[in-house]
Each structure stands twice: as C-alpha cells, then as structure tokens.
N, C-alpha and C positions, 0 to 999 in steps of 0.2 A: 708724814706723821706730824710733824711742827705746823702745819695749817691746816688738815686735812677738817671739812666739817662735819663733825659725828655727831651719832644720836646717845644720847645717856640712855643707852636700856641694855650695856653690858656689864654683867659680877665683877669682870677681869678683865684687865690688858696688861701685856707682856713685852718686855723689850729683852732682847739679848745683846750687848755690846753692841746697840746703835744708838742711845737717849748721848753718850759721850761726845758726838758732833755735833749735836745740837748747835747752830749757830749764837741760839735763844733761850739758852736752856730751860727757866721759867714758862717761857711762851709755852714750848713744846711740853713741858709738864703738865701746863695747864690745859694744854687741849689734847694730853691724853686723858687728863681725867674728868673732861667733858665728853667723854665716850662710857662715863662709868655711873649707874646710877647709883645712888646714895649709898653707902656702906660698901661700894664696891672696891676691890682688892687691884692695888698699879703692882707693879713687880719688875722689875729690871737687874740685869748683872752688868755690873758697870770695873771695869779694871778695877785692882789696889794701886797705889804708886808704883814706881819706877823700881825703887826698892827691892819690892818683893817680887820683879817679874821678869827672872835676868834671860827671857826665853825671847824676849824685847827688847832689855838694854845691851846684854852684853855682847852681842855682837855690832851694837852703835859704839862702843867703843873699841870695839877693834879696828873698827873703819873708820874712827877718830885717830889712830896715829898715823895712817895717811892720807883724809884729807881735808881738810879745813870743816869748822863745824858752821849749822845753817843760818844764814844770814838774817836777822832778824825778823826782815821785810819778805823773806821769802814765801810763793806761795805755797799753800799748805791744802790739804785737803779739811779743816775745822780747826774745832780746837782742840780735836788728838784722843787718843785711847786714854791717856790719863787725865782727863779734866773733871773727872768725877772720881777721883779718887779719896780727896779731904773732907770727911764724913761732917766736918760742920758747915764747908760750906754745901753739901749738897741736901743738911738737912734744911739748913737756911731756904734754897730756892725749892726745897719742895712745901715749903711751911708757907711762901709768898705764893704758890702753884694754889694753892688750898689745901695741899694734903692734912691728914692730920693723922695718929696712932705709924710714923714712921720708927724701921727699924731694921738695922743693919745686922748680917750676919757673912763674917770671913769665908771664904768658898777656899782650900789651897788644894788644887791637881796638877798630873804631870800634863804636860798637853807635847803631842806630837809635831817637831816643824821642820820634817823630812822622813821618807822613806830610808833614807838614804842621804849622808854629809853632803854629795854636791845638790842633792832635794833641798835641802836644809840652807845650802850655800843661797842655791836661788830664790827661794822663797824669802829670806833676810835681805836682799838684794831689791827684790821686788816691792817690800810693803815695809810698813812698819818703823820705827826710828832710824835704823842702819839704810833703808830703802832711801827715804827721804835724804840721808846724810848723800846718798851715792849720785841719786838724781840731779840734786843742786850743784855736785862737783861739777857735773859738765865734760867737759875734756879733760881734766883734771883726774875725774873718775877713768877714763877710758887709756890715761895713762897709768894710772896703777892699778889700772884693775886686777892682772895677774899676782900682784903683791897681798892686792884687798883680798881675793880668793883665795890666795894658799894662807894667807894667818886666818880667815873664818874659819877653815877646813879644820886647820887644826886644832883651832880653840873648841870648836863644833866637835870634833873627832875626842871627844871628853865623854860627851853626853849619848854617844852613839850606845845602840843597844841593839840585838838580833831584832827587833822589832821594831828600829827606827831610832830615829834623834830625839831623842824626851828632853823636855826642862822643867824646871817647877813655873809653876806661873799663881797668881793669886788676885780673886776678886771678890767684890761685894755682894753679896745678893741683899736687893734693899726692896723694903714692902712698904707698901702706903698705902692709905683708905680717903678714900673721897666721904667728904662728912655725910 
C-alpha cells in the first residue's frame, strides 16, 4: 500500500490497523490518496495510546517484572500499533499527504484476546508489546517463562468472562478527503 501504483478513480479507501507501520507515513498517506479521486473519502482506524488500551499494555507489564525491557536497537516489526496515536501529529502528516477536511472520532469496545486465559496467555506471548518484550528476552524468556505464564494467567484471569477474556481497547477512526 506504501508504493503500490494506483489509478485516482476510487470514492474511498480503507485501512484497518495497518496505515500504523507505515515505515513512511506521509509517503504511504500520500499514495493512498492517489487512488482517490477528487472529493474522495481515506478512512483508517489507527490505535489510541497506550493508555487507553490495557488489552496491549497490561500484560507488557507483567512481563516487565521479569524480564528486562526492549533494547533500544532492537528489531521490531515498524513503528508499532501506537505510532498514530497523537492526533496532532497525525493530523500534521495527513495535511503534508494532501489531505484536507480531516477528522477524528474516539472508537472505545471490548475486544476479545482468548477464548480462554491460556488463549489469552498465548496470544499476549505471540504479538503485541508483551510478545515483543518475550522475544527479545531470548533465554532469559525461556527461563522464566513458567513465572511469565502463571502472573499473565492470573492478571488475565480478571477479565475472563463465559464468553472469553474481554479488555477494553480504544481507537481512532480518522477521515480525510483528497481535495
């Protein structure tokens, strides 16, 4: 989507939590709304902070008390779920993108991240802040991991519900028009 060459004779284009890695952000703005002809409508849902989305953070910090947080230089997949979080700067690189008539509206639902607490354990494990923190441990991680597992569990085992592990989460939905 960040280089792809399009023609400008679509109303609309859509992102769902993926404009956030953008390596480029700008760029990639700009050549979605070179797919959009005149007056046409961008739309993306992009995270809120860290803050509001403990279905993300909090279990990065439970795997912060045992083990070491990520090292500056380490590899990462982009620049993260939260890099579009700070509504001026993302009104900033849509307004350098060409946007114009930009406008943000709060999204807050519960979202689902297990069937089931050890669902929940792995899935935290695999992606996300706490995934990243677990990865970069290395050996480190594969020593405590029994430690790591049973405090998620139970932190997790809060939010469990007949229906699965709910957390609140909260994002943006942000629109913009190509002039």
């Amino acid at each position: 989507m960040q280089t792809y060459a399009f023609e400008p004779v679509h109303d609309f284009c859509f992102s769902r939590f993926g404009t956030q890695f953008f390596e480029n952000p700008v760029a990639g703005l700009r050549n979605m709304r070179s797919a959009l002809r005149p007056g046409g409508t961008m739309t993306m849902i992009v995270w809120r902070g860290r803050a509001d989305n403990p279905w993300l953070t909090l279990s990065k910090e439970v795997v912060l008390r045992y083990l070491p947080p990520v090292k500056e230089h380490a590899a990462t997949c982009g620049p993260g779920p939260f890099s579009m979080a700070d509504t001026e700067v993302v009104t900033q690189q849509l307004r350098i993108a060409g946007y114009s008539n930009i406008r943000f509206e709060r999204i807050d639902a519960e979202v689902m991240v297990g069937r089931d607490v050890d669902e929940a354990v792995a899935f935290q494990l695999a992606i996300g802040p706490a995934g990243e923190v677990y990865r970069e441990a290395g050996s480190a991680a594969e020593r405590n991991h029994d430690r790591v597992v049973a405090a998620l569990k139970q932190e997790l085992s809060h939010f469990a519900r007949p229906e699965g592990v709910i957390m609140q989460s909260s994002s943006w939905l942000v629109t913009a028009q190509n002039p």
